[in-house]
C-alpha positions in Angstrom: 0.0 0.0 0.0 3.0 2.5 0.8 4.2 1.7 -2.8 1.2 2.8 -4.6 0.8 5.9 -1.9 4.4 7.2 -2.9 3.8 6.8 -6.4 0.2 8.7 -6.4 2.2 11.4 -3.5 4.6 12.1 -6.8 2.0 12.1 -9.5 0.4 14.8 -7.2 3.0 16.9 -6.4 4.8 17.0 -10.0 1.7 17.1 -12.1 0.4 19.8 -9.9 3.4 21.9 -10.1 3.0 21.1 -14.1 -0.5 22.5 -13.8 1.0 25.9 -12.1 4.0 26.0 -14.8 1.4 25.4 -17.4 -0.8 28.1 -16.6 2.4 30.7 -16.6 3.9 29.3 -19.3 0.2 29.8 -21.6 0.5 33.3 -19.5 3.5 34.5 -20.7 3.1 32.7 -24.6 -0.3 31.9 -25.5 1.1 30.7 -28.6 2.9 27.7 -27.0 0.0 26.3 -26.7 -2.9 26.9 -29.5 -0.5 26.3 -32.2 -0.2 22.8 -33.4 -2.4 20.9 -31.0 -5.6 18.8 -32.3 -8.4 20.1 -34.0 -10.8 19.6 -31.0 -8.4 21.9 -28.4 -8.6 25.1 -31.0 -11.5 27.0 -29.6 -9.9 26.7 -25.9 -8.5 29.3 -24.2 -5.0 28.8 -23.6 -5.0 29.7 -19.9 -7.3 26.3 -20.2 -4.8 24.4 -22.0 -1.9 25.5 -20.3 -2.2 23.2 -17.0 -3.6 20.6 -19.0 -1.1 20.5 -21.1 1.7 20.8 -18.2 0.0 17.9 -16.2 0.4 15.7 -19.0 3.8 16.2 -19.8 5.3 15.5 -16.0 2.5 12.9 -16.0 5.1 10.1 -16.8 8.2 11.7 -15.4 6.0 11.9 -12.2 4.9 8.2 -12.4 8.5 7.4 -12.7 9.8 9.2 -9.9 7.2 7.4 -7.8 8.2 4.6 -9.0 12.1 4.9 -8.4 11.7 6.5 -5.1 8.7 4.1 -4.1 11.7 0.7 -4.6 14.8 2.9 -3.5 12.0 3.1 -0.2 10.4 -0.6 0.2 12.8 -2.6 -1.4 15.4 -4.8 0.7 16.4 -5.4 4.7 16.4 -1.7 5.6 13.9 -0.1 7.3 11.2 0.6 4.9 9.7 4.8 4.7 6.3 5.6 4.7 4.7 8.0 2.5 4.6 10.5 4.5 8.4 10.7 4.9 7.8 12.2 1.5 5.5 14.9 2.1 8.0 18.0 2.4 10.4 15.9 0.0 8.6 16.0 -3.4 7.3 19.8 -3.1 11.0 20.5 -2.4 11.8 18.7 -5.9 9.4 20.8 -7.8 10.5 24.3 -5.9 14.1 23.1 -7.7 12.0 22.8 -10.9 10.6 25.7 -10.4 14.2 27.5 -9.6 15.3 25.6 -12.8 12.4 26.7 -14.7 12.7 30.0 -14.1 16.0 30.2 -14.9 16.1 28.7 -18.4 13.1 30.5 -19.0 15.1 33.7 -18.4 18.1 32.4 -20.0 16.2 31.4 -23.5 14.5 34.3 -23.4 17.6 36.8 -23.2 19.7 34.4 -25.4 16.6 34.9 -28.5 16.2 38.3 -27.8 19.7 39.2 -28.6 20.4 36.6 -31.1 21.9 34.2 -29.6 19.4 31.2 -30.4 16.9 31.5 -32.9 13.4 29.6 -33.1 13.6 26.9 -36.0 10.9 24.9 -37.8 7.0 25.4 -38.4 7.0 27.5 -35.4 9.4 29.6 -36.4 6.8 31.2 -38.7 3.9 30.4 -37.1 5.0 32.9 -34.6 5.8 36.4 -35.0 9.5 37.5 -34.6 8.9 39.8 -31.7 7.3 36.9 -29.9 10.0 34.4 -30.6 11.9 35.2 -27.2 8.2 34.0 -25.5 8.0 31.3 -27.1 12.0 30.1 -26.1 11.1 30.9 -22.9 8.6 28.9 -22.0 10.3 26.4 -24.3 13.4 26.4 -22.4 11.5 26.4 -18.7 9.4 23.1 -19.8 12.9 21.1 -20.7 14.6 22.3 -17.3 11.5 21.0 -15.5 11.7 17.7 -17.6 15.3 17.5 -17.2 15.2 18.8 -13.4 12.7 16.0 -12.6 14.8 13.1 -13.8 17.7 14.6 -12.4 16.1 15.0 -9.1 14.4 11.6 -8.6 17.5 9.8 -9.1 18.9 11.3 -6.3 15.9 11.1 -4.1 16.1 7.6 -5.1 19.6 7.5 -4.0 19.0 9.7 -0.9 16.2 7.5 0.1 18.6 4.1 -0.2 21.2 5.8 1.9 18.6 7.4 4.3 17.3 3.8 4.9 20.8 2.4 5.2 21.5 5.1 7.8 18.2 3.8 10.0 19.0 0.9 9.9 22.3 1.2 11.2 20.5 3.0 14.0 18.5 0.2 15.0 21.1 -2.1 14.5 23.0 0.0 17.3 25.5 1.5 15.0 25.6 5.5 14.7 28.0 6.0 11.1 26.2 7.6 8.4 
């Protein structure tokens, strides 16, 4: 049961903060997110589409991380961690991909907007030229939060291993970390 509760505790936090970075991200570029989608989304505002949109793309980087940190805490001899070890754990995570996001959202913005990086492809078009810095913006703060959450559950996962080692050892009578 504490398996499937740290895996639904991730999905929650992550997808929710992919709701709130959805919602800015169709704040600051509207076209992010009405251009290119399905027919049947076209008539939807984007400040609708934004945190559907964000929920669904952590939706399997959020399963995963439940996943890795729900084995790295159940599986073996150590001590096993509830879910609710977790509970000030995965908002932390998405405050870094939040830091993260902001960040590269900064950085792809200023980089565009003097030249540095230009916006390729359909989109490059689709979008007008004095927008293109948006549109890297957001563009850039979605991949650091992708990129951010992979990073970070892999060392939760690892943190969590050790963490367990280290009660155990306390049980066991031994204090060494």
């Amino acid at each position: 049961m504490e398996f499937a509760k740290l895996v639904l505790l991730s999905i929650a936090a992550l997808c929710g903060y992919g709701a709130v970075l959805g919602e800015v991200s169709a704040l600051i570029c509207p076209e992010a997110f009405t251009l290119g989608r399905p027919p049947v989304f076209e008539h939807w505002p984007p400040a609708a589409l934004g945190p559907i949109w964000g929920v669904l793309d952590l939706l399997i980087p959020a399963t995963v991380a439940g996943l890795a940190l729900a084995v790295a805490a159940n599986v073996g001899h150590h001590p096993t961690l509830k879910a609710a070890f977790f509970c000030r754990v995965l908002p932390g995570l998405a405050g870094v991909m939040a830091i993260a996001a902001i960040t590269a959202g900064a950085l792809g913005f200023s980089t565009t907007r003097h030249g540095s990086y230009e916006i390729i492809g359909p989109m490059r078009d689709a979008v007008r030229p004095e927008r293109h810095p948006f549109l890297a913006a957001v563009w850039w703060a979605s991949l650091a939060s992708l990129g951010t959450s992979f990073v970070g559950a892999i060392v939760l996962a690892l943190w969590t291993w050790r963490k367990r080692a280290y009660f155990g050892a306390l049980l066991a009578g031994g204090h060494s970390r």
